[in-house]
C-alpha positions as CSV (number, residue, x, y, z in Angstrom):
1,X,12.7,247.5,59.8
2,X,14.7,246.0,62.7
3,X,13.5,245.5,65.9
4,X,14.6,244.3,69.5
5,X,14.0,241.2,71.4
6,X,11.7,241.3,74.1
7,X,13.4,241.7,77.6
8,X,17.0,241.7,76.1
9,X,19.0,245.0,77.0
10,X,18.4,247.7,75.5
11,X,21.9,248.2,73.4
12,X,22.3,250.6,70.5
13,X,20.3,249.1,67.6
14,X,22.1,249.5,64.0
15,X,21.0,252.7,63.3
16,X,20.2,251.7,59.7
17,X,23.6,251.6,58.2
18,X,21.6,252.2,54.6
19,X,20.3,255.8,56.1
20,X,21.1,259.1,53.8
21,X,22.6,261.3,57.0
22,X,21.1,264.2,57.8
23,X,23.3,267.4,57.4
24,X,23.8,267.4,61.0
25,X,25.2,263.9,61.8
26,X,28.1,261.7,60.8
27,X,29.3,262.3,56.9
28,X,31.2,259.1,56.8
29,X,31.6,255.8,58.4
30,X,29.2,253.2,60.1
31,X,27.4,253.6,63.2
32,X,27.3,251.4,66.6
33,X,25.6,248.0,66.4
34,X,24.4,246.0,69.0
35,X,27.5,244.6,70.7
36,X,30.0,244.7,68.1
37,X,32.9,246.6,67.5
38,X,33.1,249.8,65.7
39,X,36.3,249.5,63.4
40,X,35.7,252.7,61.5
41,X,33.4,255.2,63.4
42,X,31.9,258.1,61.6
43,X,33.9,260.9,61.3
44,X,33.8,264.8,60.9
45,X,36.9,265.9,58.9
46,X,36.5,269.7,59.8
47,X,37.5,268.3,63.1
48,X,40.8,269.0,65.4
49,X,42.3,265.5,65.2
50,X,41.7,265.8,69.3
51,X,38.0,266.2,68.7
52,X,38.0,263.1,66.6
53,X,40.1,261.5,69.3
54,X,37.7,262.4,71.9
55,X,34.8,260.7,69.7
56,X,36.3,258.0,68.6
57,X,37.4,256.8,72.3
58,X,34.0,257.7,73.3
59,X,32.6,255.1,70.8
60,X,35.2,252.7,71.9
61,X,34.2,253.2,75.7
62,X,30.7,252.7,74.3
63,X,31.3,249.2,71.9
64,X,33.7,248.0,75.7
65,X,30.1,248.6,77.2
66,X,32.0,251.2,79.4
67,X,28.8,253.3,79.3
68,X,30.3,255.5,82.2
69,X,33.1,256.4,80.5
70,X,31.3,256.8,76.9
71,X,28.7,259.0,78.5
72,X,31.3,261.3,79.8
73,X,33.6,261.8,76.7
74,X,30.4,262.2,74.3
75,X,29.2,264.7,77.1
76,X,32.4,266.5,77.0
77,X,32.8,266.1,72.8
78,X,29.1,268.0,72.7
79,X,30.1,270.6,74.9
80,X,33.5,271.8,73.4
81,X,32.5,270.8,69.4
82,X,28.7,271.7,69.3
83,X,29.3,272.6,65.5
84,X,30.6,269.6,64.4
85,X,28.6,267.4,62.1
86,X,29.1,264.6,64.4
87,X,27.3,266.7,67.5
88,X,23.5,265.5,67.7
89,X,24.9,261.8,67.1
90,X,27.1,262.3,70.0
91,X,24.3,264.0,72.0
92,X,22.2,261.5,71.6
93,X,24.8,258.6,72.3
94,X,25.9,260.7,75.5
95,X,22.2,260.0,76.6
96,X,22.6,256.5,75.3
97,X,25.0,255.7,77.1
98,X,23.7,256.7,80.9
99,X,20.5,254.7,79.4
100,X,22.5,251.5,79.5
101,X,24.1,252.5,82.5
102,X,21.0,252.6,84.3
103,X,21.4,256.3,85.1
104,X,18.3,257.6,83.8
105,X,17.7,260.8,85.7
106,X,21.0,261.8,83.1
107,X,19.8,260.1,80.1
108,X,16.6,261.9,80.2
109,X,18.8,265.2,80.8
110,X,20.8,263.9,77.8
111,X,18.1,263.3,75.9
112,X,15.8,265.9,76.1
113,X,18.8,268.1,75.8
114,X,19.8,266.6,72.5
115,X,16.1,266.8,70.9
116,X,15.3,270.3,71.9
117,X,19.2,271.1,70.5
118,X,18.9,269.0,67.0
119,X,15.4,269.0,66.7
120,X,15.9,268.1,62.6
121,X,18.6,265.2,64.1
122,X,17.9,261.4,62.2
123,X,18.5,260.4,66.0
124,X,15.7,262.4,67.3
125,X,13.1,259.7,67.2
126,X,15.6,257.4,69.3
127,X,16.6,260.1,71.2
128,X,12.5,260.5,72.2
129,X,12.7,256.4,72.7
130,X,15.4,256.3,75.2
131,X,14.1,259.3,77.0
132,X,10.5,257.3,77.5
133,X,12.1,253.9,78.5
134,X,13.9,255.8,80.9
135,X,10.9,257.7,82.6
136,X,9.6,254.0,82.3
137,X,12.2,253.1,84.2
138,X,11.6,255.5,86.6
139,X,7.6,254.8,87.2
140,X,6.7,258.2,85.4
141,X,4.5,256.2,82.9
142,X,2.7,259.7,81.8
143,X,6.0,260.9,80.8
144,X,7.2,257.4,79.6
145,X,4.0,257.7,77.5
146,X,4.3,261.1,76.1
147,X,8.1,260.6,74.9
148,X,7.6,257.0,73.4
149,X,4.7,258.2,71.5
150,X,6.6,261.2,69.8
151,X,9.3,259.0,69.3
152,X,7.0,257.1,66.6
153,X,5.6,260.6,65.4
154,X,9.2,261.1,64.7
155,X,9.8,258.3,62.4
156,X,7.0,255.7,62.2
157,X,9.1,253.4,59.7
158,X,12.0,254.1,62.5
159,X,14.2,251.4,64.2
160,X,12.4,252.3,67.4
161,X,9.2,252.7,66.3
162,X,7.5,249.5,67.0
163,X,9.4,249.0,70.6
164,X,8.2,252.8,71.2
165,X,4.1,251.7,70.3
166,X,4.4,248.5,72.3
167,X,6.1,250.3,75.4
168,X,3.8,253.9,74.9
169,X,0.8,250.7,75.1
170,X,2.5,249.0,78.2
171,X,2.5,252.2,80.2
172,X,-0.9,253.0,79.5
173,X,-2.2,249.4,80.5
174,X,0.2,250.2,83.5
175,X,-2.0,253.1,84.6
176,X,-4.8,251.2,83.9
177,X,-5.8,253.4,81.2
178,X,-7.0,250.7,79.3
179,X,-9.4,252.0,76.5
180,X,-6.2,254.1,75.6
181,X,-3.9,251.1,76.1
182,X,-6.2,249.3,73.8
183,X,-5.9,251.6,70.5
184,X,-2.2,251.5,70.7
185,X,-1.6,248.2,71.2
186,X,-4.4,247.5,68.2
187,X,-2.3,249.8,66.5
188,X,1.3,248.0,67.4
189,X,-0.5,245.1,65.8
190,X,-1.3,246.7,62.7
191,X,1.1,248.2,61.9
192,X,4.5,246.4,62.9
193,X,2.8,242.7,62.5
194,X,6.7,241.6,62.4
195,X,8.0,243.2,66.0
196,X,9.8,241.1,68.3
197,X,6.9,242.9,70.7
198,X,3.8,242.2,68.7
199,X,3.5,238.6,70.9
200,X,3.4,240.9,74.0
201,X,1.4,243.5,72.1
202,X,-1.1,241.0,71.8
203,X,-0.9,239.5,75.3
204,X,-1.7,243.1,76.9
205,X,-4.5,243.9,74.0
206,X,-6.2,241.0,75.3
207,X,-6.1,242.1,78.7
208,X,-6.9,245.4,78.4
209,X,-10.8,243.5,77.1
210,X,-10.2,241.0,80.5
211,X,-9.4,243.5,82.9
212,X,-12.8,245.7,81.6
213,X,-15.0,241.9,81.9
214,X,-15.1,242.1,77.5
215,X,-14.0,238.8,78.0
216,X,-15.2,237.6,74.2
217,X,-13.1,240.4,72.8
218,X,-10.1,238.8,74.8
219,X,-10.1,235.6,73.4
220,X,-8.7,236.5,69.7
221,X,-5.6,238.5,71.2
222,X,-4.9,235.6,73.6
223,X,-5.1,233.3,71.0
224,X,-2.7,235.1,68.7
225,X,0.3,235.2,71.0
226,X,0.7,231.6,70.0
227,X,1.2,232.6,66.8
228,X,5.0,233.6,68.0
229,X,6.5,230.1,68.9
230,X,9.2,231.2,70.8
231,X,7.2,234.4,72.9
232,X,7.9,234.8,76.5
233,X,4.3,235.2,77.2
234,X,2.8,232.0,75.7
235,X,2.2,230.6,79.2
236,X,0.7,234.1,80.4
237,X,-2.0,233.8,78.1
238,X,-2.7,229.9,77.5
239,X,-3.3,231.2,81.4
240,X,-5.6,233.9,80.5
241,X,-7.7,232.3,78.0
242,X,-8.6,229.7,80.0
243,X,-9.4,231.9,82.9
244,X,-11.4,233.7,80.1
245,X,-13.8,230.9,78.8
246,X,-14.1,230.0,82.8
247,X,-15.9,234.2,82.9
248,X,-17.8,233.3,79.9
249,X,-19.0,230.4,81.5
250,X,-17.7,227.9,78.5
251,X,-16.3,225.1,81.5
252,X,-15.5,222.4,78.9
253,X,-13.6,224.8,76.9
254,X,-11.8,226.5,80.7
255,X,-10.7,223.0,81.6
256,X,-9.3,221.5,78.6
257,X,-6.9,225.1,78.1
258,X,-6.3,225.2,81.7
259,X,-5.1,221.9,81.6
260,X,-3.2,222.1,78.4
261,X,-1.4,225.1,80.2
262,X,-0.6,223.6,83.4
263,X,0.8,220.2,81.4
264,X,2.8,222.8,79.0
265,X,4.0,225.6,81.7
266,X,4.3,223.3,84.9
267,X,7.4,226.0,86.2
268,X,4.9,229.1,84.9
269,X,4.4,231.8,87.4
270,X,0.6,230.9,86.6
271,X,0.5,227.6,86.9
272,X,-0.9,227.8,90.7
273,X,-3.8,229.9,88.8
274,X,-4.1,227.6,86.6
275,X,-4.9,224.6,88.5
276,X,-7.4,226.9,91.0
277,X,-9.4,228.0,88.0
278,X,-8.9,224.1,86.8
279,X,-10.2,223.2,90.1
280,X,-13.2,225.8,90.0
281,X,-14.4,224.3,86.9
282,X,-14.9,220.8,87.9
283,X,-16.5,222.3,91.1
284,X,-19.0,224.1,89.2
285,X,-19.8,221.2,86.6
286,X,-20.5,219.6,89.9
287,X,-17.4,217.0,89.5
288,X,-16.2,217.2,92.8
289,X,-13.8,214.5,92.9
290,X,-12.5,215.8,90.0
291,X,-11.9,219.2,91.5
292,X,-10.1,218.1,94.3
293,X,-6.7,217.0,92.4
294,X,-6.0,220.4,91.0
295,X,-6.6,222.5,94.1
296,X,-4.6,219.8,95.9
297,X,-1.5,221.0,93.4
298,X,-2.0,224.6,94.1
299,X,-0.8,224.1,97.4
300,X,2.6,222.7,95.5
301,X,3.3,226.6,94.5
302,X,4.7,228.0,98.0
303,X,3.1,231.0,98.9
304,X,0.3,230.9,96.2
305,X,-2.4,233.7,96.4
306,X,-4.5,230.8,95.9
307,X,-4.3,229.0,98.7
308,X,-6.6,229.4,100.9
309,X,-8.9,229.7,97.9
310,X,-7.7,226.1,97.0
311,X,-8.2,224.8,100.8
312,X,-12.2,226.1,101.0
313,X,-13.1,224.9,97.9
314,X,-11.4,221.3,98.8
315,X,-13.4,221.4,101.8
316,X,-16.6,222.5,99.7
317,X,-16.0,219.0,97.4
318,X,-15.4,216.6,100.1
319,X,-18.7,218.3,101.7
320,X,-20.5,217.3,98.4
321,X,-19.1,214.0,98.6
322,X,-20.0,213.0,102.2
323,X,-16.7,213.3,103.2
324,X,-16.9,215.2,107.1
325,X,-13.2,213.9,108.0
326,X,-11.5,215.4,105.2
327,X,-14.1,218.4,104.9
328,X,-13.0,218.9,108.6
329,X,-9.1,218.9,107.8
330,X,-9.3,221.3,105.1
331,X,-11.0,223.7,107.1
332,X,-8.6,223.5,110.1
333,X,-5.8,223.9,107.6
334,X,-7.9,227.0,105.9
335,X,-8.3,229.0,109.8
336,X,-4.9,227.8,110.8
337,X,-3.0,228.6,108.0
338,X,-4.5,231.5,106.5
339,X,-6.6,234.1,109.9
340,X,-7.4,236.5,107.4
341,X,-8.5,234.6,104.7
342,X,-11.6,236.1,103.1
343,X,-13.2,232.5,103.8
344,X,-12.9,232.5,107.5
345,X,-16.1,233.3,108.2
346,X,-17.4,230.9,106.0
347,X,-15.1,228.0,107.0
348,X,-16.2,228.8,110.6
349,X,-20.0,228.2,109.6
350,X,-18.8,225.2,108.0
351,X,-17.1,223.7,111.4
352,X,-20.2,224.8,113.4
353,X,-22.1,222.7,111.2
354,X,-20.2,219.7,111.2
355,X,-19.5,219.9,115.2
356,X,-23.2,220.4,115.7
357,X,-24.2,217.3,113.3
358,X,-21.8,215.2,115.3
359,X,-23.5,216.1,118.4
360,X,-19.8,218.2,119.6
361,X,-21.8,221.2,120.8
362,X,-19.0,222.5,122.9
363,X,-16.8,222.9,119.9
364,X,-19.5,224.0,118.0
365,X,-20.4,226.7,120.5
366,X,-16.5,227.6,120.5
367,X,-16.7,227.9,116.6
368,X,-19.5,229.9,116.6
369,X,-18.1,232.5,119.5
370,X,-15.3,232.7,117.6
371,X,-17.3,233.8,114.1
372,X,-19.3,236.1,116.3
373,X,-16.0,237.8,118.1
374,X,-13.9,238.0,115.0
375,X,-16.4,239.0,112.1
376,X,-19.4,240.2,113.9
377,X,-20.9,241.2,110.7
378,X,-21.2,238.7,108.6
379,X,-23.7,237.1,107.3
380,X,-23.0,233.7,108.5
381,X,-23.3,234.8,112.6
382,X,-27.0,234.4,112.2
383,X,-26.8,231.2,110.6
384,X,-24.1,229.8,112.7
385,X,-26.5,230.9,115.8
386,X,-29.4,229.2,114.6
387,X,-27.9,225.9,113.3
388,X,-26.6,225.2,116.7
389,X,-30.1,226.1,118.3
390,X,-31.7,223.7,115.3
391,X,-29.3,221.1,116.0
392,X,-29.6,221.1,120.1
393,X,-26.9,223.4,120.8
């Protein structure tokens, strides 16, 4: 069984060149493969030799990755030969080609078309494959889900079949249906163990168990993308399972993962993650100075969603170590930096603290007017009052 590399375009994959044709398509000749030329294309010899023209330049158009022009002369072939033993392949290569044109609205037109025409086609369960990666495409993941699934009905030993389970998975976990995301990604695993997708199979199993908190069930999935050497999605989930072990409360095991990933990935789009949850680990193990280094280096990723995070839980460390005069700075960095940080309110507390303590009741009062007028609710207004009135304030 042949399958596709992960993230590569999409091109016509080999259609099995060992495959008994159905009476309906080609009776002779090989069919596209990915990229290369067509030298002898399949033929029809009850055709005009302008029909076979009109294919054969079609399938040149289509090898010249003119998908344009291919999708027009197989469009054109269909409609005047619709008889012709070289129709469904045609119909479904028509669709094919606005696929890799990136016109999906026609390829699903083409698609659907050719499936309800040639129902008993060999192409149909590629035909149902393109048709789903196109409503993929296109955001319709209920769709995308429903065609990619009968594309594996179609033909489960099929070229397609094991990119159709992964992506009929994917769209699932996309609408966060993720009890159904989980048996077909299981299933992707067991039964096309060889995919070029079962390394992101597995990376998406295991978050379907993170993103429902069944963090132990996560672990083993995780663990076997590293199985594939070479997968796109080693860094994702050396990521994951160390942000997994820091749920389960296993600390030891977070750190030394977390930083194994950030050493491994350092240009990862996790790696800011990485070193927060590092940083979070040390911090509860009560290693403060430990902690500090890696939320220092989150700050290194520009624009990290872990900022602020990073900044508050510096200042939380240098508190535990007695340090007011860097406790201070990250704070003012935190309220500067980042107004509607879920911290504020916290970090205001903080400053109202460390003001009063050093007798500065004026900016302490300031602080605490501020906490009041901005988050009027929370919890730390009454404590912020009556530290200042403890303190002299």
């Amino acid at each position: 069984m042949r399958t596709l590399s992960l993230r590569s375009p999409l091109r016509f994959a080999a259609l099995l060149s060992m495959l008994t044709v159905a009476a309906c398509g080609p009776t002779t000749g090989t069919l596209v493969g990915d990229g290369t030329n067509t030298t002898a294309g399949p033929t029809d010899p009850n055709l005009p030799n302008r029909g076979q023209d009109l294919f054969d330049e079609a399938l040149a158009r289509y090898d010249a990755a003119d998908y344009l022009g291919a999708a027009d002369r197989f469009d054109q072939f269909v409609e005047r030969w619709p008889d012709s033993s070289l129709a469904d392949y045609a119909a479904y290569l028509a669709g094919r080609s606005w696929y890799e044109a990136q016109r999906y609205p026609e390829a699903i037109a083409d698609l659907d078309a050719m499936r309800a025409t040639f129902p008993t086609s060999p192409y149909v369960d590629a035909a149902a494959y393109f048709s789903g990666r196109s409503h993929y495409a296109q955001g319709e993941l209920p769709l995308a889900v429903d065609d990619l699934l009968a594309s594996v009905v179609a033909d489960p030993a099929g070229v397609f079949a094991d990119n159709a389970q992964y992506w009929a998975g994917r769209a699932l976990f996309d609408q966060g249906l993720l009890d159904r995301a989980n048996a077909e990604l299981q299933r992707l695993e067991a039964m096309y163990p060889d995919s070029t997708y079962v390394d992101a199979g597995r990376y998406y199993l295991g978050r379907t168990y993170f993103d429902r908190a069944l963090y132990s069930d996560a672990i083993g999935p995780f663990e076997r993308v590293g199985l594939t050497v070479d997968s796109s999605y080693l860094d994702n989930a050396a990521y994951y399972l160390g942000r997994t072990l820091y749920e389960l409360g296993d600390l030891n095991g977070a750190i030394a993962e977390l930083t194994t990933m950030e050493q491994t990935y350092p240009d990862s789009q996790y790696v800011d993650n990485a070193r927060y949850y590092l940083g979070r680990s040390h911090f509860d193990l009560k290693a403060y100075a430990a902690a500090i280094p890696p939320l220092e280096r989150v700050l290194l990723t520009a624009g990290s969603s872990y900022a602020d995070n990073a900044l508050y839980y510096q200042a939380r460390s240098y508190k535990a170590l007695g340090d007011t005069t860097n406790e201070l700075a990250m704070l003012e960095q935190l309220l500067a930096g980042y107004p509607t940080s879920q911290y504020v309110d916290n970090a205001l507390y903080m400053e109202v603290v460390l003001y009063t303590n050093a007798g500065n009741c004026a900016l302490a009062s300031a602080r605490a007017n501020q906490l009041v007028s901005q988050l009027p609710t929370s919890t730390y207004v009454a404590r912020a009052q009556s530290y200042l009135l403890g303190g002299g304030c």
